[in-house]
N, C-alpha and C positions, 0 to 999 in steps of 0.2 A: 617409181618414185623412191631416188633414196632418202632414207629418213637415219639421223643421227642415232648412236642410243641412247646415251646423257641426254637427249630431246625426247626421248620418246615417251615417257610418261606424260609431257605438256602435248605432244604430237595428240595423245588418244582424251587425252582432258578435252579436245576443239574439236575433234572428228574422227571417225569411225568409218574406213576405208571397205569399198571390200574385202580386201585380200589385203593379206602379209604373207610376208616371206621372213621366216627371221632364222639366220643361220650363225655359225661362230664356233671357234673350239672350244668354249668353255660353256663346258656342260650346266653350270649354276646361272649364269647370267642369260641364257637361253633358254632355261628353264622360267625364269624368274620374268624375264620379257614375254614367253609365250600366255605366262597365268596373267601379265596385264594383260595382254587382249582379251583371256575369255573373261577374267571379271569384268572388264568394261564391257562387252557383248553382252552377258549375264543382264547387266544394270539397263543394258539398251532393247531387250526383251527376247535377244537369241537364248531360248531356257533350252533347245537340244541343240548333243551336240555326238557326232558319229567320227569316230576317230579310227584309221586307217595305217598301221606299221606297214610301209613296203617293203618288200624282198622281190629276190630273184623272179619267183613266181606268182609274183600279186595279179589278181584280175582287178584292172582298168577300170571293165563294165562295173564295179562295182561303186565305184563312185561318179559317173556318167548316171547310174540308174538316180542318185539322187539329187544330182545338180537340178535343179529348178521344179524336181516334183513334192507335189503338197502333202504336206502330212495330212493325219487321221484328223488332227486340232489345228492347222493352220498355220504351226508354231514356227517362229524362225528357228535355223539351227548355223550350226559351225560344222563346217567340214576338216577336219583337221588330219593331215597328212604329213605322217614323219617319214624320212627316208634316210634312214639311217649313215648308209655310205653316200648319200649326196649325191646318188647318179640313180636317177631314174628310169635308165634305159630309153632304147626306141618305142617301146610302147607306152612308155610313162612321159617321154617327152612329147611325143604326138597327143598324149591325154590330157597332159596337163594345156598345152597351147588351143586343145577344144574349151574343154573348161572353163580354162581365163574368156573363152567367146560369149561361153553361154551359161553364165552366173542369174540368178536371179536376184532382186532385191534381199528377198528373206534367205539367202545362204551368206555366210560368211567364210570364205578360204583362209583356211590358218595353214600355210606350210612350213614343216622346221625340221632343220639339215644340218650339216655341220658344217665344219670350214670346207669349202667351197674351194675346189681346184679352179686354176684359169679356164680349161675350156668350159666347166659349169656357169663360168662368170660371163661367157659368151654368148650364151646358145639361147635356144630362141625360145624354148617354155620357161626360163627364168627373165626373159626380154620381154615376155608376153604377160608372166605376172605383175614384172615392175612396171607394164604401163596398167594394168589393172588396179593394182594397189600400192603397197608402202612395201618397203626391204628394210630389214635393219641387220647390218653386217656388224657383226660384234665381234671385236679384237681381244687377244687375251691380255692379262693384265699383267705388264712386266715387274722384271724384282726392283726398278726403283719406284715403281707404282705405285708396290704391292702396301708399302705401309699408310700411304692415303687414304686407299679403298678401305684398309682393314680401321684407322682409323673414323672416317666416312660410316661403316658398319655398324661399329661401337656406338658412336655418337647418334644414330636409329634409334639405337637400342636401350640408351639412357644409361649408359654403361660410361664413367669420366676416365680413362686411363692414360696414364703420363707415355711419354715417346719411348720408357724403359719396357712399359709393359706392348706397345705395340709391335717392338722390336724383338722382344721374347717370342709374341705370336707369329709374327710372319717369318722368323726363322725355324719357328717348331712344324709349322706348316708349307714350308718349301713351295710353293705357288701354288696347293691345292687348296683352290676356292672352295670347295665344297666341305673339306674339311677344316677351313676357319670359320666359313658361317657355322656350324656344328658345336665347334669352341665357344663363338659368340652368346649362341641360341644357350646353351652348360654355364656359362659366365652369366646369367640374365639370372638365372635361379640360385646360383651361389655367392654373388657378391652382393650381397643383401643389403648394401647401404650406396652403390651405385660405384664406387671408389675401387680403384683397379689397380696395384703398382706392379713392378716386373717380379717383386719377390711372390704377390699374389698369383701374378698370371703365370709363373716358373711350376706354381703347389697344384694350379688347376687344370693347366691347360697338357691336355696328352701330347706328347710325341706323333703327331698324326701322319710323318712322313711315314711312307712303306719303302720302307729298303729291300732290293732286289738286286742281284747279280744282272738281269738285262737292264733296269736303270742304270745301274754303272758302266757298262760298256757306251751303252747308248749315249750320256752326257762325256764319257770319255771323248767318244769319233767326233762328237757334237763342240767341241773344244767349252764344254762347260768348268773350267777347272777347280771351282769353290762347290759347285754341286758334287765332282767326282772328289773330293777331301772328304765333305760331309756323308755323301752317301757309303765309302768307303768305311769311315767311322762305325756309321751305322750299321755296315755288317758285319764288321770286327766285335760290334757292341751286342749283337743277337746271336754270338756262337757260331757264324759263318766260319770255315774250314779256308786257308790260306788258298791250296789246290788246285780246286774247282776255281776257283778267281780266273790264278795265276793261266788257267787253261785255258780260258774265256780271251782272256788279252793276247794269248799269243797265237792263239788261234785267228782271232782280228787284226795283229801285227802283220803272221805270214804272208795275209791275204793282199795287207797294202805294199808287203814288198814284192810279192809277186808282181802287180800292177803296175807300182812305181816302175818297176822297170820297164814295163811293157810301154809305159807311158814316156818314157826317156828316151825308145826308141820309135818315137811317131804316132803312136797308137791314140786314138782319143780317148779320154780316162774314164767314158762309160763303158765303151768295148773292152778295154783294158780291166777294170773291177767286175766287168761281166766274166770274165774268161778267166777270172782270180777265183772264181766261185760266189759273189756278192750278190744275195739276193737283191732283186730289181728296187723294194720297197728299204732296202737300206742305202740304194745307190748313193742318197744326195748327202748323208753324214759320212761317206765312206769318202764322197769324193771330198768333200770341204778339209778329210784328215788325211787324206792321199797331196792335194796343194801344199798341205799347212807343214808336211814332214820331207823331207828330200832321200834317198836311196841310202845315202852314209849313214844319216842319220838310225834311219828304221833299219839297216843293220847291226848297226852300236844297239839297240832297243832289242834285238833280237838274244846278240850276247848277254846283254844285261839280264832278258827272263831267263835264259839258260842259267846263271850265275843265284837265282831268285830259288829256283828248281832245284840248285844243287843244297841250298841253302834250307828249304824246306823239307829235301831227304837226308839231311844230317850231314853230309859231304862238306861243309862246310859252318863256320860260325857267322851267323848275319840274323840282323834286326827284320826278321820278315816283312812286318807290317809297315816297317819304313821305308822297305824297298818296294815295296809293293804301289805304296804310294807316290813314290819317285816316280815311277815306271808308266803309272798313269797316269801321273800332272803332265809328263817328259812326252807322251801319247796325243795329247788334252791339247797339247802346245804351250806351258808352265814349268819347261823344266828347271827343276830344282839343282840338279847339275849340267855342267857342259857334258860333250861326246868327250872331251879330254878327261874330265876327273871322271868320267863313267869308267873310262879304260882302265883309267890309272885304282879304280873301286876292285873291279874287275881282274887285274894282277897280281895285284896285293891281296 
């Protein structure tokens, strides 16, 4: 049974399923769905509750031994099983599809997972739960969302703040939910008259993004191009070394024109970004920036870091950090210049 998640708080108000399933990439609102079910459990008299991390190596039998057997007090309980990478294996998908058989009344199955590949979406111990119980597949929340929800929060929270200051927050926190409720939770104890504007929430609220060298590559190939400005920023603004950057991108460059080409001449552009050296788990950002760029292009890009390189060992005069940032909006698919004024950057 698929169950909404904007419903599911009214879903456990009316009834108390055996089993959930509740997965999603965002680690707060999975968190925050899984505490509804046990406090509603809790209140409906499941008071134990045995909770299970799977890995690699987890033994099965170990929640098979408690599926329907009676405690010392007779107590209901929650079985609760996280599975961290979402794939439970042949032993765990043959375990879970017993389980879902042979539930008793007094157990309750809590399973939580993350986002969910297609073939997990298919398969038969997750087919076997959703007829047992409820799923709540929870989406992440995009950047024109983002300021709803963070408003939506506030307003919980008895905190009034104008659209100046909800726009300070969800740009200081770049989609990390975890760390604007955190903000939230610091604003409830400091704004001590409930009243919140952007000059307030500018003095309280942290800088919560983490800027990192693999973030930026990553929203680079990801054609995110106001994240790769911002995060860029950010590690111009913590002392980051131009370099190591610039090393980082052209390293990712070669890779795509490697490809490119392989792909120009018939190759399909997984085999092609395999045989470039692209790890498997980067394929699908690799391929989306291998479509988005053509061979001329990521040649001119190539000159251009050469040009960036010379610039940062003194060989020439250049605005580093501008060119740096050309290089990856121009990567991102936002170039700031055409191939023509690159050249013409580039001669001159």
């Amino acid at each position: 049974m698929k169950i909404r998640a904007e419903k599911f708080a009214q879903h456990l108000d009316q009834q108390l399923l055996p089993s959930y399933v509740i997965s999603g990439g965002e680690p707060l609102l999975v968190q925050e769905a899984a505490d509804q079910v046990r406090s509603i459990a809790s209140q409906r008299g499941f008071s134990e509750r045995m909770v299970y991390d799977v890995d690699a190596n987890f033994d099965w039998n170990q929640v098979h031994a408690e599926v329907g057997a009676l405690s010392l007090f007779s107590t209901k309980k929650i079985l609760e099983i996280r599975i961290a990478n979402g794939k439970p294996g042949d032993k765990g998908s043959r375990a879970l599809v017993d389980i879902s058989a042979n539930t008793s009344p007094d157990d309750l199955l809590l399973v939580v997972l993350p986002k969910l590949e297609r073939s997990a979406q298919n398969s038969k111990w997750l087919k076997a739960l959703d007829a047992l119980g409820g799923h709540v597949d929870i989406w992440p929340i995009g950047a024109a969302q983002l300021p709803k929800w963070i408003q939506e929060r506030l307003r919980q929270a008895n905190i009034d703040a104008n659209q100046g200051a909800v726009e300070v927050l969800a740009d200081r926190v770049e989609g990390n939910l975890l760390a604007a409720n955190q903000e939230i939770e610091k604003l409830k104890l400091l704004a001590l008259d409930g009243r919140v504007d952007a000059t307030v929430m500018s003095a309280v609220v942290a800088d919560s993004t983490r800027y990192n060298l693999f973030d930026a590559i990553d929203k680079m190939l990801a054609g995110e191009a106001q994240s790769v400005a911002r995060t860029l920023r950010g590690l111009r603004g913590e002392g980051s070394q131009p370099l190591p950057i610039l090393w980082a991108i052209t390293r990712e460059l070669r890779k795509l024109l490697i490809a490119s080409g392989r792909i120009a001449r018939g190759e399909r552009a997984e085999q092609a970004l395999e045989q470039a050296g692209v790890w498997r788990k980067q394929i699908p950002i690799m391929r989306a920036a291998v479509q988005r760029l053509r061979p001329a292009h990521l040649r001119m890009l190539v000159y251009q870091a050469g040009a960036v390189d010379r610039g940062v060992k003194g060989l020439r005069e250049a605005e580093i950090w501008d060119e740096l940032t050309t290089l990856m909006l121009s990567l991102a698919g936002s170039p700031p210049l055409s191939p023509t004024s690159i050249k013409h950057l580039i001669e001159h």
